[in-house]
N, C-alpha and C positions, 0 to 999 in steps of 0.2 A: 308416505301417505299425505296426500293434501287436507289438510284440517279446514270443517263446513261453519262459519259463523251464523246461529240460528238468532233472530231476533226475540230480546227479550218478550216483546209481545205475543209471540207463537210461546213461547216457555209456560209464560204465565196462564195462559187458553190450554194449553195442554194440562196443567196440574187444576187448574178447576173441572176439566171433565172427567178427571183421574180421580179427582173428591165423589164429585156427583157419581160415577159408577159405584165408585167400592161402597159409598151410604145407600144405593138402591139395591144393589146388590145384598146386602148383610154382611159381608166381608170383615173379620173381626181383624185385630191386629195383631202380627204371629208375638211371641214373645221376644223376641229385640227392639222391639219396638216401645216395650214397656218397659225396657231397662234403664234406671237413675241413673247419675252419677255420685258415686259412693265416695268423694271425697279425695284428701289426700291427708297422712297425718307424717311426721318426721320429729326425729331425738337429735341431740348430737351429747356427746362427754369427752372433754378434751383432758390426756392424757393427766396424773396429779403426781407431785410428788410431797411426801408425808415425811416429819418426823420420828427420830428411832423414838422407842419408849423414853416417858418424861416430857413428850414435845406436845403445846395445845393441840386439839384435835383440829380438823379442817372441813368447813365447809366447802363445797363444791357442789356448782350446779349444774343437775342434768334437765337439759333448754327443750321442751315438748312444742310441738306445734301443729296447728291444722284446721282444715278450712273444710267445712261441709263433709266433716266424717264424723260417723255414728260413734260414741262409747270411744273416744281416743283415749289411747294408756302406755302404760310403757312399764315391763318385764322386765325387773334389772337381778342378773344371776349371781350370786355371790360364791360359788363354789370354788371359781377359779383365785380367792383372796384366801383361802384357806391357808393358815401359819404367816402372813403377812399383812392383812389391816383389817379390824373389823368395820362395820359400817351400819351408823342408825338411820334410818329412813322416817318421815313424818307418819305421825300416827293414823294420816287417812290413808295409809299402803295398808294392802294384806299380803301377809308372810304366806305362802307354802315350802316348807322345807324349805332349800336353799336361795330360793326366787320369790324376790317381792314384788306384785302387781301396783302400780299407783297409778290412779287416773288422773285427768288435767286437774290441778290442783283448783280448791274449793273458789270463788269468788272471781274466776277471769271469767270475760266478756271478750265476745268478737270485738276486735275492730274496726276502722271503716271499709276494710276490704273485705270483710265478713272471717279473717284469720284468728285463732285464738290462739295465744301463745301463755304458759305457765313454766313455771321453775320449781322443780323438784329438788329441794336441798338434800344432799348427802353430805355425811356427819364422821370423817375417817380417823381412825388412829393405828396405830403401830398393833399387831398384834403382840399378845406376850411371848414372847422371846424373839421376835425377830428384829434383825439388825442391820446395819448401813448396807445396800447393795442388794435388799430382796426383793422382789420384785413379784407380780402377782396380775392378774385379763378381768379385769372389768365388765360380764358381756351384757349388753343389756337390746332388748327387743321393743320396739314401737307397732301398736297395733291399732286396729279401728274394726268395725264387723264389715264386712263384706270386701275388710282389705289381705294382701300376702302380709303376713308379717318380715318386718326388716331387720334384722341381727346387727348389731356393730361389738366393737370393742375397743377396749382402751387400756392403756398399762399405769397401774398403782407398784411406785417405787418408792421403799423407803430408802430416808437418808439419815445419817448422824451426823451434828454441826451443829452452827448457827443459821439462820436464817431471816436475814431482816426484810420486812413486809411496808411497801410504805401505802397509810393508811388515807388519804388524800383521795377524795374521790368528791368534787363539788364544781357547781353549778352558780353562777351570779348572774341576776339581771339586774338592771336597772344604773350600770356602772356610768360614771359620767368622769368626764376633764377636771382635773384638780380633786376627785377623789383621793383620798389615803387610806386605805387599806389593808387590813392586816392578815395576810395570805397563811392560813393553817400548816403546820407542819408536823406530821405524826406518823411515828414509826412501830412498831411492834416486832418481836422475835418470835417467828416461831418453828425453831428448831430446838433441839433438843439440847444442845449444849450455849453456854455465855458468849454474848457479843464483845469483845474488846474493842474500843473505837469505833468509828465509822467515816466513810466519805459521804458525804452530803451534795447533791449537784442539779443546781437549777436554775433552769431557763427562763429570762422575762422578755417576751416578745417586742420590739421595738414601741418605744412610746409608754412605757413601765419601768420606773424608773425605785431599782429596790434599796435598801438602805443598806447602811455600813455596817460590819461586823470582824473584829479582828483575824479571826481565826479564818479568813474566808478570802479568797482570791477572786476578782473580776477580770471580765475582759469580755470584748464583741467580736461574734460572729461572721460569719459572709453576712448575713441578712437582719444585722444591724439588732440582733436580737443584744441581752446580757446576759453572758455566764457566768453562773458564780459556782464555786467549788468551797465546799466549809471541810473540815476536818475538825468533827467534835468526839471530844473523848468522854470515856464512861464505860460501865460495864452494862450492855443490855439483856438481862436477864429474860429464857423465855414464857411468853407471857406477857410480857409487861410492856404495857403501853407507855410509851415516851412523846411527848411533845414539847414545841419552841414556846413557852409561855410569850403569852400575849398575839402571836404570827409574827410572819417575817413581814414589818412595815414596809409596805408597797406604793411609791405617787402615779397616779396617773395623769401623765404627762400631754402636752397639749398634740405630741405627735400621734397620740393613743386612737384608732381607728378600727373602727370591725370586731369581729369576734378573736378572742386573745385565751393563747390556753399557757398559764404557766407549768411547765413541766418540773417534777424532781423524781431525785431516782435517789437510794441508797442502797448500800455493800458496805460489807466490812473492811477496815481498812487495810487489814494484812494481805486479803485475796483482792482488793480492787482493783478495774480493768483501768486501761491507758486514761489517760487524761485527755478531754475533748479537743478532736483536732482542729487543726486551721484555728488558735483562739491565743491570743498572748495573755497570759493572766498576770495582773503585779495586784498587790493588798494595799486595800485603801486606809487612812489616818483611820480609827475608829477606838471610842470610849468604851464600848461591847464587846461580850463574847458573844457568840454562837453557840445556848446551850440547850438540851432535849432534858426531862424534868421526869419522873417518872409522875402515872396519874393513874390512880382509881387502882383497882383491886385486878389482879391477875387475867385477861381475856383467857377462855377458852367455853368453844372453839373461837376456832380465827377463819373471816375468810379468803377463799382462797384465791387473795388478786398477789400481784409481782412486787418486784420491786422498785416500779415505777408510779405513780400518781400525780396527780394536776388539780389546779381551781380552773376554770372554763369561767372567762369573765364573756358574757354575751351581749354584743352590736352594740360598741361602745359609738353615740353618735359623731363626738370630735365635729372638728372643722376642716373641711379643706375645701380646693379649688384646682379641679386640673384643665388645662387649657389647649386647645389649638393651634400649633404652630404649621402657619401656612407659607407661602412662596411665591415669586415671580419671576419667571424667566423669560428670555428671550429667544429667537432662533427665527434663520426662514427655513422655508419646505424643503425638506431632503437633509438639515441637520439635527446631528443627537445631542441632545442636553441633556443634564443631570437636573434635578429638584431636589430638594431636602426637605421632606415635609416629618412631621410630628407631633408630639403633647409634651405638655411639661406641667409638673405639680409646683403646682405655689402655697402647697402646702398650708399651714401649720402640722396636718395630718397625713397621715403616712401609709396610702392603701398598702397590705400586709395579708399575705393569701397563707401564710404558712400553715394554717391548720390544717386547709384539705392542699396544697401545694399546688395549688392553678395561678393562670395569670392575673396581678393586681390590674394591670390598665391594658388596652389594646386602641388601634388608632384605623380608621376604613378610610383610604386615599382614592379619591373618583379622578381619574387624569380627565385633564381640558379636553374637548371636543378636538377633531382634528390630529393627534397624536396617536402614537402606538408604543405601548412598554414593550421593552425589550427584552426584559427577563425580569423574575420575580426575585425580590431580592430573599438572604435568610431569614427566616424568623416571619414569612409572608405567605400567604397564602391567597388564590384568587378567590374571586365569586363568581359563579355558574348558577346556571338554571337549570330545571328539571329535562329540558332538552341538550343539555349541554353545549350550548352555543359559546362564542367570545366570550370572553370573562369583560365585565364592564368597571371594576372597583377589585381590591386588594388588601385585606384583613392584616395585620399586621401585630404580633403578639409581645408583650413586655414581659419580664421577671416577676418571681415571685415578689418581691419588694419595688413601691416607687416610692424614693427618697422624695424627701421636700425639696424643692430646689433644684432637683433633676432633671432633664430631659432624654425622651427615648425620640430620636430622627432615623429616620429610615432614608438608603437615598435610592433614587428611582431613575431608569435614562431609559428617554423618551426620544424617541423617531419622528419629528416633523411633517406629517403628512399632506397637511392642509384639505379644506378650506379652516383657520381655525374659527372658533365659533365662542360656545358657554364656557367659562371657567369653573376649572374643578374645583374636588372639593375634599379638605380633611375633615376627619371629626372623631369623636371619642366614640368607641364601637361597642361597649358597654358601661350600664354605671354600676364602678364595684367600689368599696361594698356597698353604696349608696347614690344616688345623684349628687353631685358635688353643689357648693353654695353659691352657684354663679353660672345659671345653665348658658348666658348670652354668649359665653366664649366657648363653648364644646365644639364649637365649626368655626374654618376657615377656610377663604377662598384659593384657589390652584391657579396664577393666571399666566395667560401664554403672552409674551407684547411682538 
């Protein structure tokens, strides 16, 4: 079938005589016509596992959400926990028999998208008698009026053990070069039986330079990061919050660039997994141990994050300078040459993408007039237009880390076609995580002689 292209102008003449009829006429509008749209709402509960009797109780959040729906709430069934964990829900829920209704919780606001999101905290423990290995369905329903309701489920199992929780969950701004720092560390148990020992293991992003402590092995990464692994002993009792009094003293070094998240993790040390690969660790001279302290009166509940945690230091400004490395070659018409073109950091600082894992630097190479690439080299990619015509330039992407002092060269071979003409051109193809301190050098010329 050949398809008729009608001009917009006929479209729009048609639907004003199509108005003017149906308003002379009296023509009402059928009932489709006067149907809303009634929203969307959505739950999610990701699977928990709970202490046998004796273990703090566990908060868990069930995550509600929804945009432009009437009355959103969410049905959470508790018949399927029966002999396996009770569970207290906030006092703006209503009980019917086994199933408590709770609507988006009191004091949330859309926001800019018009979305509401609230957290229903649920409150678990071990029922009475049951023990390591019971296991119990979660079901819980999300609803709105004029919507289907949506059923999910999730599995509550208990366990008997230890369980170390690390309690580390923060945010900094305002970090600056030559800060010191003293990074939190706080663990809590919450399984139902004694911690003996622990491994302790944490990550300082390049340009974070953390202090000495005996008990504790270093050593760096592929990506220039510091690992340190502690091995602190004690008994963690559960319940009990334990921290490094004072933190673990942190410099921030002049390489220090971007947003920096230190990571740590602990496990106890009978059950702990491998030791971080790819990393040589030897123990540095130090005056210190490495010790967790116990603090404050018994937690419970506990929530219910891993056994991993971080400080989020945010867009540390540093210094740096990344630069243009450009080329000149020679050739007549009908030979192939190679170029070498590039960037290089001259550092003090250290673009460092590790947190979301993208490229630190990238470099756009415009070949001279007159020439033609031969192939794209790895790590390259061309540029096109929405017609897809010749690519004109050549995107070319770097590593998650660009050392100080480094350069990333790309090399390019070019066909001599003639007449030549403009010289090309490198340049820095984005500024991460920042424009760097010295925009005159971000380009360099490509020249043909």
């Amino acid at each position: 079938m050949r398809s008729v292209r009608v001009p917009r102008s006929r479209i729009l003449r048609a639907l004003t005589v199509l108005a003017v009829v149906t308003a002379g006429t009296g023509v009402v509008a059928g009932p489709a016509a006067a149907e809303t749209d009634p929203g969307w709402v959505s739950g999610w509960f990701n699977d928990l596992t709970i202490g046998a009797a004796g273990a703090p109780g566990r908060v868990a959040p069930l995550e509600l959400s929804s945009t432009g729906a009437t009355a959103p709430r969410v049905s959470v069934d508790l018949s399927g926990l029966a002999g396996v964990a009770t569970v207290t829900l906030p006092d703006w829920c209503v009980a019917e028999g086994t199933s408590v209704t709770c609507p988006m919780p009191p004091g949330t606001t859309p926001d800019e998208y018009g979305t509401v999101n609230g957290t229903v905290p649920l409150v678990f423990r071990a029922a009475p008698g049951a023990v390591g290995g019971a296991t119990g369905t979660l079901a819980y329903t999300v609803r709105a009026d004029g919507l289907e309701p949506d059923t999910h489920q999730a599995t509550v199992a208990v366990r008997s053990g230890s369980e170390l929780i690390d309690l580390v969950d923060e945010y900094v701004s305002g970090v600056e070069v030559g800060d010191v720092r003293d990074v939190p560390v706080a663990v809590v148990n919450a399984g139902d039986q004694p911690a003996e020992d622990l491994r302790l293991t944490l990550r300082f992003p390049v340009g974070l330079q953390p202090a000495s402590y005996r008990n504790c092995r270093y050593g760096t990464d592929a990506v220039l990061a510091t690992v340190v692994v502690c091995t602190v002993r004690g008994t963690y009792a559960p319940g009990v919050r334990h921290e490094l009094r004072h933190g673990f003293t942190t410099t921030v070094g002049p390489a220090a660039l971007g947003d920096k998240r230190i990571s740590q993790y602990v496990e106890p040390l009978a059950t702990a997994g491998p030791l971080p690969g790819g990393v040589r660790l030897t123990r540095r001279e130090a005056e210190r141990a490495l010790r967790l302290r116990p603090v404050g009166e018994p937690m419970d509940p506990i929530s219910a994050a891993g056994a991993g945690g971080g400080t989020y230091l945010r867009a540390i400004h540093g210094s740096f300078d990344v630069v243009a490395v450009g080329a000149t070659v020679t050739g007549a018409v009908g030979d192939t040459v190679r170029v070498n073109v590039g960037i290089r950091n001259d550092g003090p600082g250290v673009p460092d993408n590790t947190v979301s894992g993208g490229s630190t630097s990238a470099m756009i190479f415009t070949p001279p007039a007159g020439v033609t690439v031969l192939a794209t080299p790895p790590g390259c990619g061309p540029t096109q237009d929405d017609e897809g015509s010749a690519p004109t330039a050549w995107v070319c992407w770097h590593g998650t880390v660009f050392p100080a002092g480094q350069s990333f060269t790309v090399p390019f071979d070019l066909r001599i076609d003639g007449p030549t003409g403009a010289p090309g051109e490198v340049r820095i193809f984005h500024n991460y995580p920042r424009p760097d301190d010295d925009p005159t050098n971000d380009a360099a010329p490509v020249t043909l002689g």
